[in-house]
Structure formats: C-alpha cells, structure tokens
C-alpha positions as CSV (number, residue, x, y, z in Angstrom):
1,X,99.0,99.1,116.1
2,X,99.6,99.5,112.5
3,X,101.8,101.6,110.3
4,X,99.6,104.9,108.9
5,X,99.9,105.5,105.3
6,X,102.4,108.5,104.4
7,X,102.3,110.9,101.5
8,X,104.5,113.0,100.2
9,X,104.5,115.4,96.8
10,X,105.8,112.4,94.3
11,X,105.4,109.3,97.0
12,X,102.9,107.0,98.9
13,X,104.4,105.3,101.7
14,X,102.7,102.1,103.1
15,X,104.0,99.8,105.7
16,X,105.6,96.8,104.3
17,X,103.8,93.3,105.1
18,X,104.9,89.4,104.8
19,X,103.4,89.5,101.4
20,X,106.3,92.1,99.8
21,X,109.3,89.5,100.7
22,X,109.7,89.0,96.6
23,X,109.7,92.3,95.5
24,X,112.1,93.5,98.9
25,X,114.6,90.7,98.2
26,X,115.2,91.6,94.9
27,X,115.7,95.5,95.6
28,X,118.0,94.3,98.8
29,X,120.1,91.9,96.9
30,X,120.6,94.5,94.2
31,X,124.6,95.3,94.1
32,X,124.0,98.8,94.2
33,X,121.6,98.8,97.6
34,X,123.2,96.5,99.3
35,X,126.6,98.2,99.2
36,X,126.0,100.4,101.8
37,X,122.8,98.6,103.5
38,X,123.9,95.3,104.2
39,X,128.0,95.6,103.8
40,X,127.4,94.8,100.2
41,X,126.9,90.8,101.4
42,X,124.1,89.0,100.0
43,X,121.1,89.2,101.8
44,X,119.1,85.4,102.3
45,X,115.4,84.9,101.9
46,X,115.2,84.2,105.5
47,X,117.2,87.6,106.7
48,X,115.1,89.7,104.7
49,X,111.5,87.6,106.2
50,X,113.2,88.5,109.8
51,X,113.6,92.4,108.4
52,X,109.6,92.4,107.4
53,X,108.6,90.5,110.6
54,X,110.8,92.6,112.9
55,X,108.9,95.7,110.7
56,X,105.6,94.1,111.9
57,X,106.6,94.1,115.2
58,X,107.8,97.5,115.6
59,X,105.0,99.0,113.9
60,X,102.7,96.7,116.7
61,X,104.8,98.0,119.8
62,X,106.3,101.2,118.7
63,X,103.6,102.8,116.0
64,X,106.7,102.3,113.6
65,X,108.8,99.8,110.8
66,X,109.5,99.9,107.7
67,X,107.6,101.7,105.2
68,X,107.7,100.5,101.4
69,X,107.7,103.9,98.3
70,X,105.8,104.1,95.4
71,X,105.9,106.8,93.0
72,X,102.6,108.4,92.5
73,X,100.6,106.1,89.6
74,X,103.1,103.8,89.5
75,X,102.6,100.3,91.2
76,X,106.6,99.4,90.7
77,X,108.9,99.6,94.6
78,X,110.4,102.4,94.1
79,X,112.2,102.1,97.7
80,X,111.5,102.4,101.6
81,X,112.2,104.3,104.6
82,X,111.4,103.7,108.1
83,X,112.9,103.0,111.6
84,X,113.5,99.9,113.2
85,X,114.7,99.6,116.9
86,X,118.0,100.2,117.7
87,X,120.2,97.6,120.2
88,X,120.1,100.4,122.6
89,X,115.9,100.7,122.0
90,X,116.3,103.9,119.5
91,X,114.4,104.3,116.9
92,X,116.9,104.2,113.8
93,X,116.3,105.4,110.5
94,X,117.1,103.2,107.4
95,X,116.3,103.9,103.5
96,X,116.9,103.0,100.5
97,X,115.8,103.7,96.5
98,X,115.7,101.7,93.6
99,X,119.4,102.6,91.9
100,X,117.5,103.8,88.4
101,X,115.6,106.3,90.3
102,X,118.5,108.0,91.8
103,X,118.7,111.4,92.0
104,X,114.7,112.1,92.1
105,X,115.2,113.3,96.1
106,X,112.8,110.6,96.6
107,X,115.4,109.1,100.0
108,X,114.5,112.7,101.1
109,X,110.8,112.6,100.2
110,X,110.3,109.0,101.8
111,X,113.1,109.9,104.8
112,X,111.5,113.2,106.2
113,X,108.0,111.6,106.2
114,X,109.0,108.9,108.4
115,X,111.2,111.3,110.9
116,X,108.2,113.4,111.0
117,X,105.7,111.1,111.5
118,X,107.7,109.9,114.5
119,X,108.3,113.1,115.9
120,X,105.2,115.1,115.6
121,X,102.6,111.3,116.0
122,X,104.1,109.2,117.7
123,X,106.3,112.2,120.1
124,X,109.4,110.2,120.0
125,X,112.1,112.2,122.0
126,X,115.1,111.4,119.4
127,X,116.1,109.5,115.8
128,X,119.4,108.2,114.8
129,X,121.0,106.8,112.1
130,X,123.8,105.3,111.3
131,X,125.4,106.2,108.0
132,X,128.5,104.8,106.3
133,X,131.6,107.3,105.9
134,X,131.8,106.5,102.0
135,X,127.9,106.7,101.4
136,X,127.6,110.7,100.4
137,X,124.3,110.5,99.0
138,X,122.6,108.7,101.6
139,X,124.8,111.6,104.4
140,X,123.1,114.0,102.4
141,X,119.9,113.3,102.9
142,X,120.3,113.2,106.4
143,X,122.1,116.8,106.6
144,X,119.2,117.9,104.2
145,X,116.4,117.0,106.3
146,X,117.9,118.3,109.3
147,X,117.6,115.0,110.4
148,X,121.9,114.9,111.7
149,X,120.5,117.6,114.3
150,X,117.1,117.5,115.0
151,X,116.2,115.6,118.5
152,X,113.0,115.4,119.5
153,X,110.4,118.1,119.4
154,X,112.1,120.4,117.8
C-alpha cells in the first residue's frame, strides 16, 4: 500500500519517495530544522535514505510515512508531516517547515491532514508525538489541532 495524496486549503501533500533524498537532506540539515528534529546534530546522507526507506515501509505495512508539502503552484519543498512507527509500534507524528515559511500555519495545515487521514482512513486507535519542551511553535500546533487530546475516533 501506498501513501494517498492529501490536500489542504494552501497545501498538497504527497508521500515522499527514494528520489526526494537531495531536496530532504538539505531542509533536514538546515540549522533551523534540525534544532528541534534531530537534536540540532547533523543529519548524514545515509540517515536521512533510512528516514525515506523506513517512510516506504510504513506507508507499505501501515497505510502511512512521511508525507512531503508543497504550496499550492509552487514546485519548491515547502515541508512534511507524517507518522512513522513508534519503538513501542505507535504511530508518531513528525513535521517540519521550511524556516522562511514560518508562520503561514502551514505545520497545522500539513499536521491535521495526516492525523486525520489516520484516524478517520486508516481507523488508527491513537497518535503521539513527542515534542521538545523549548520547541513552542511546533507545541502549538499540536494543542491547536487538538492533536495533545484527541485518541482515536473521536
């Protein structure tokens, strides 16, 4: 099973593929993106392959990964969103935005189309994520979507 395609009023989600390592390393390694994603250490070429193949594999058993956001016209990455597997075999949400698109509530668009598409597609009985303290903006989206309460089928 693939990833659907997601829409939302200023974004089209697809699921990210093998081909999109170039243009996901360089958002990753960007300072700003990897401060709270990745403990603000670089990210190799290699990690970020096993991101986009563990993606692929999660869309295959689970009907979800990683989704990659485009504004509406506009070829450019403008972030993604999506859920991986958890350790513990949750489904975990993870996003991030381009730094110089900040502020558009595009991590809200992108982040309550993937929560929703797991809850009310693929029925999955419960989302979490796993914020850091410091990161308001990203805590924010989370409280805004409802996403810090809502469990499954709600």
């Amino acid at each position: 099973m693939t990833g659907a395609a997601l829409t939302t009023e200023a974004l089209q989600l697809r699921p990210c593929a093998a081909g999109d390592l170039e243009v996901l390393l360089r958002l990753w390694t960007n300072p700003a993106v990897r401060r709270f994603l990745f403990e603000d250490r670089e990210v190799s070429r290699e990690e970020a392959l096993h991101f986009i193949e563990r993606s692929e594999t999660c869309f295959h058993e689970e009907g979800y990964g990683l989704w990659l956001f485009f504004e509406e016209g506009n070829p450019s990455l403008a972030g993604f969103s999506g859920l991986l597997r958890s350790p513990e075999g949750e489904a975990s949400l993870i996003f991030g935005t381009r730094p110089d698109l900040g502020g558009r509530g595009y991590a809200f668009q992108a982040a309550s189309a993937v929560v929703n598409y797991g809850f009310e597609t693929l029925d999955l009985a419960r989302v979490v994520a796993d914020v850091d303290e410091p990161n308001t903006a990203s805590i924010g989206v989370l409280e805004k979507s409802g996403c810090a309460e809502r469990v499954g089928g709600s």
